[in-house]
N, C-alpha and C positions, 0 to 999 in steps of 0.2 A: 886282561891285557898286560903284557908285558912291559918296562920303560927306559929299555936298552937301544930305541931309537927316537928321533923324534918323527911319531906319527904325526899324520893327515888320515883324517877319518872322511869318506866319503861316499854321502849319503845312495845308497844303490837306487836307481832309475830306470826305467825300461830300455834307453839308450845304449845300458851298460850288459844287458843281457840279452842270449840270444838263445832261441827255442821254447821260450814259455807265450802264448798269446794274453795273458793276464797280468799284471801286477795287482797283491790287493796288500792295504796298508794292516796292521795285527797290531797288538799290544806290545808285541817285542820290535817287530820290525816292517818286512814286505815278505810275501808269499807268493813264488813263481805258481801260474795255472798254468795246465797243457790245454784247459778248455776255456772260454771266453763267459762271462757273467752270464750272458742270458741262456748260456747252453748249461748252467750248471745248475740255473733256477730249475730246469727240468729233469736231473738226474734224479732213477727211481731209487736208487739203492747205495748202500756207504761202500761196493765192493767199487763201484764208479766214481763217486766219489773221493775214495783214499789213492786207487790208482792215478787219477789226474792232477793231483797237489806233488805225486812222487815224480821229483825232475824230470823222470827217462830225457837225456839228449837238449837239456839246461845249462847254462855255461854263463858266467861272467866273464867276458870279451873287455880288456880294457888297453892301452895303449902309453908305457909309462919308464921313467928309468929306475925306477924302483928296486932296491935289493934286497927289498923284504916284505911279506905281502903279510899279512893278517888279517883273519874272517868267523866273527863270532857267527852262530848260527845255533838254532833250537831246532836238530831234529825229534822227528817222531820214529821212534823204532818199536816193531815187529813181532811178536813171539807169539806161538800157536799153540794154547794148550796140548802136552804130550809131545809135540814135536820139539827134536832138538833145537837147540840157540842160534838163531840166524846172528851173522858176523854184520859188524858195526859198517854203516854204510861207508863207501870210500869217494871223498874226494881227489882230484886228481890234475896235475898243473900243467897244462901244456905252455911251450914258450917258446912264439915262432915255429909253429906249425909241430915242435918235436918233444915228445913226453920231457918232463922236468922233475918230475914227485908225485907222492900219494901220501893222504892221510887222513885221520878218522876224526871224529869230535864223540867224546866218552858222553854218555848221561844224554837227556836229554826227556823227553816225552816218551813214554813206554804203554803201548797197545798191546792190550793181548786178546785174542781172538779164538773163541773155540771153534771148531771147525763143523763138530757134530749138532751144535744147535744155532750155529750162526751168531752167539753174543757177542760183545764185543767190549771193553771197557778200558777206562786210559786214565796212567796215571801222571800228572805233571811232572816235568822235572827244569834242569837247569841248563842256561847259555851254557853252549861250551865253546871252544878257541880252537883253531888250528892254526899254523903258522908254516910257512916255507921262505925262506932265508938261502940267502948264500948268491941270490941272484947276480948277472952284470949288472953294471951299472951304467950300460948303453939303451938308448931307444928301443925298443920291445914289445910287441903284441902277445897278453897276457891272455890265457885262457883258466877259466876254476871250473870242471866240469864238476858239478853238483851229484852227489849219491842216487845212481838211475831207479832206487829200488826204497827210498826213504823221506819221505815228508820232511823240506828244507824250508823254514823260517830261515831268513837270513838279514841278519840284527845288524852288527857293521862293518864294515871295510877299512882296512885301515893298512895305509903302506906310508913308506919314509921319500918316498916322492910323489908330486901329482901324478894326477892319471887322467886320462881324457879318452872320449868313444874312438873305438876303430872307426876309419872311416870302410865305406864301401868298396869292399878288395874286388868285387867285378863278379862273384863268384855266383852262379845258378841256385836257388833257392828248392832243395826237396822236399815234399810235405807227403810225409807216408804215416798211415795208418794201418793197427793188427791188434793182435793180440797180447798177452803177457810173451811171449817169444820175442817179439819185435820191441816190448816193453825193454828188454833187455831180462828176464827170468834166468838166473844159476851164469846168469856172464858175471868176466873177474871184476869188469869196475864199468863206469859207465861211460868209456871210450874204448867200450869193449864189446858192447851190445852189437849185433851185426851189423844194424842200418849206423850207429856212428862207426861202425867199421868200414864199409862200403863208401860212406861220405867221403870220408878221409881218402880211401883208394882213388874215388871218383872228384875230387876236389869241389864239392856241394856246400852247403851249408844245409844241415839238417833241420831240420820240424819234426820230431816224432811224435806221432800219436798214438802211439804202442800203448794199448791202457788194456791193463791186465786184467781178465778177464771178460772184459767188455767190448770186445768186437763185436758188436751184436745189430749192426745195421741202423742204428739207432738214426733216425732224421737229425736230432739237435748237432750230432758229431759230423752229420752230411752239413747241414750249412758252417757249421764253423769250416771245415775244409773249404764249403765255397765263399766265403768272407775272408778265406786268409790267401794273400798274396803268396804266389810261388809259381817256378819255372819248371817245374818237372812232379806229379803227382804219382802214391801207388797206393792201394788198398790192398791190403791182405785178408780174405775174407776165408771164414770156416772152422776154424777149431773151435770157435766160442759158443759159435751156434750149435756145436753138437755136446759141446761140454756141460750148457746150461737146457739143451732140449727145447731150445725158443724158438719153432715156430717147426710147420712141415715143409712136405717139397711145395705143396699149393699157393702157402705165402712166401716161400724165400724167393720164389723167380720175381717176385712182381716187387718184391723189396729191394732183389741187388737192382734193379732199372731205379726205382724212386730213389735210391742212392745216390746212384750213376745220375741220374738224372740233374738231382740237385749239387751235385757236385759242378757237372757242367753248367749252368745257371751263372756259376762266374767265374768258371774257365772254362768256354766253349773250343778252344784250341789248346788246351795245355796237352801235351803228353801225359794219358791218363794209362797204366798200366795195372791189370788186376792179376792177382797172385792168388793162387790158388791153395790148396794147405800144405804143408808139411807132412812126411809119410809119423803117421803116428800108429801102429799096428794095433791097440786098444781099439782103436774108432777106424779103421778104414771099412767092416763091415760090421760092428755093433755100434748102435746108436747109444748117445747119451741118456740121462743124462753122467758127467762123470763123479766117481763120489771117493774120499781118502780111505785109503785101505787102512783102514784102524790096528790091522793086526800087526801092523810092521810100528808101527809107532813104538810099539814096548822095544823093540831093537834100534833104534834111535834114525830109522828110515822113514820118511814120508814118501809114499808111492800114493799111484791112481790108481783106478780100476774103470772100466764099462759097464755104469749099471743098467744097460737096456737091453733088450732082445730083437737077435737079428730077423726075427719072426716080423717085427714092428717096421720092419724097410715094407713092406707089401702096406702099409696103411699110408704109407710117406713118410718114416719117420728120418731123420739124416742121416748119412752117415757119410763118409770122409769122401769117400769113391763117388757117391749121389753127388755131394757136390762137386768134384770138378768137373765133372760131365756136365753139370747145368750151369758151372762156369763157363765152360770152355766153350758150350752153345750160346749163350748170352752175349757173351764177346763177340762169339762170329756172327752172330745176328745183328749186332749194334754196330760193328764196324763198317759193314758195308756201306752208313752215313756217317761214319765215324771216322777216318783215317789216323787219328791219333789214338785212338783207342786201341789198346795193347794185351795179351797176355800170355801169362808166364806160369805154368805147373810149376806148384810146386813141390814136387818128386824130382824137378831136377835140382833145385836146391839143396834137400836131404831126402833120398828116397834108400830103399833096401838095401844098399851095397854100402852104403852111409849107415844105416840102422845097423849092421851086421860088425861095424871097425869102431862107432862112435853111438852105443843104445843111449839112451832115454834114462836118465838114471830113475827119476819119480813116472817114469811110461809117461808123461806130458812134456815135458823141456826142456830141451839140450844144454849139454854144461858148454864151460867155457873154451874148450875146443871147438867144439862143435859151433859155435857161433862165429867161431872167428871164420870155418868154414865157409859156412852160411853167408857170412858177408861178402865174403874172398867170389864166391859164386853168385852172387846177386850182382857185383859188381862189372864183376867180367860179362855176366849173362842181359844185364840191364844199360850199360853204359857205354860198352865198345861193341865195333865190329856192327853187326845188325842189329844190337839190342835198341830197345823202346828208345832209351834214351840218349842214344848216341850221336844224334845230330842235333843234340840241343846243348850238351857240354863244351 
């Protein structure tokens, strides 16, 4: 901490944040969840587990005349044995609705993860600081969007005037669920992920449930969507299922309904829209599961590959194309008692003529053009004119 103002440190609350359904209190400080206690007591695996502690679409929301903000915080940072150095998560300041700064916090908690045998190990490290200065010194609605892609402990707050909760600006409430795509994967920061791209276009207030590699229809992640409050819902289902080979075509029809199902259970009228995959050329006719092309790694590239055989679509096994078909028939079957039930391919999102100006660098995850894309077209396709949600904005 610095002592070139006089701070006010204030104690961070769930009132002051917006996009985590958890607070849990830690040794350093609080830790924003994307998923709620009882759905994490059930998670099978640390790849759900690390993904839901990382912000995606996390924000401190605060309200203050403040001209200088300070925020210790311990993140946990990333590295893949073999693969190059992922860059330091980015914080990022919005003020009054319009970008203000970016900035990192050095050190911190370091995982490293091999990929070929799945271990995994971490070593501690230390608080770090970030600071943005220079602010007015008028009334101001402060926004700290949190690192979409890095486990944020966040230790104190501390600005050189009070600060008090936004109130309720009136604004529609989104709660979308997907995969590391929607997590925000290879976007420049995390007011850059599509669905806070789209937000922002569409004037929403986000919920991501983007958890990266874990689309996988999971029940615990269906009732947290139906326990949490919101005006506008989308599920993004399919790349996960094919990535990890979890399940055939026999279980996935009767899974997306017990989804769907439980979703509706406590939004029997929300605007529920389902999204279909992204064109990803690997998996639109080979099934998963997917696995790291090891050979590129010596050149400091991390790509996918298709390790399944298109021979295995004849047994049921997935693939990109099988499911939007059994999307796109499920929605039309359900709608018929459904009227708010909605959906959206998606190939018109990013499909071949996308793929051909803006590829896949690792053949799974679009960079950060590409997302902004992604949003640009989710928003206009979801929000105006005839889209799902346009008579609810």
């Amino acid at each position: 901490m610095t002592t070139d103002h006089d701070w006010i440190t204030t104690t961070v609350t769930a009132d002051l944040l917006r996009g985590a359904l958890d607070l849990e209190p830690t040794e350093h400080g609080v830790l924003p969840h994307r998923l709620p206690a009882r759905a994490r007591r059930q998670i099978p695996d640390g790849q759900l587990a690390m993904a839901e502690t990382q912000p995606s679409g996390v924000r401190l929301v605060f309200r203050t005349r403040a001209t200088a903000v300070e925020l210790d915080t311990l993140p946990t940072k990333l590295a893949y044995v073999g693969a190059p150095p992922r860059p330091d998560g980015v914080y990022e300041l919005v003020v009054d609705g319009r970008p203000a700064g970016q900035a990192s916090v050095i050190g911190g908690n370091a995982m490293t993860i091999d990929m070929a045998t799945g271990a995994a190990s971490t070593r501690p490290g230390s608080v770090g600081t970030l600071r943005f200065d220079g602010l007015s010194d008028g009334v101001k609605d402060v926004e700290i969007w949190l690192p979409h892609n890095e486990t944020t402990e966040l230790v104190a707050l501390r600005t050189d005037a009070p600060v008090e909760p936004v109130p309720d600006r009136g604004r529609k409430v989104w709660l979308h669920h997907g995969s590391s795509i929607s997590h925000g994967s290879d976007a420049a920061g995390p007011t850059s992920t599509w669905p806070a791209l789209a937000a922002s276009l569409a004037g929403v207030e986000l919920i991501n449930l983007g958890l990266s590699g874990s689309a996988l229809l999971d029940p615990f992640t269906a009732r947290a969507m139906r326990d949490t409050a919101a005006d506008l819902i989308s599920v993004k289902i399919g790349i996960n299922l094919v990535n990890a080979d979890a399940m055939r075509l026999r279980a996935f029809g009767p899974a997306v309904h017990g989804f769907l199902d439980t979703v509706r259970e406590g939004h029997p009228t929300t605007p529920l829209l389902v999204v279909s995959p992204l064109l990803c050329p690997i998996h639109e006719d080979t099934p998963g599961p997917s696995a790291p092309d090891f050979s590129d790694l010596g050149a400091g590239r991390l790509r996918f590959l298709a390790a399944g055989d298109p021979a295995e679509r004849a047994s049921g096994k997935l693939t990109l194309r099988v499911i939007r078909d059994e999307l796109a028939r499920i929605v039309e079957q359900r709608a018929a008692e459904d009227p708010n039930l909605h959906y959206l391919d998606g190939l018109d999102l990013y499909g071949e003529a996308d793929f051909a100006e803006l590829p896949l660098p690792d053949q799974l995850h679009p960079d950060a053009a590409t997302h902004r894309r992604i949003g640009e077209r989710f928003a206009e396709l979801a929000f105006t004119t005839q889209g799902a949600f346009a008579c609810f904005t």
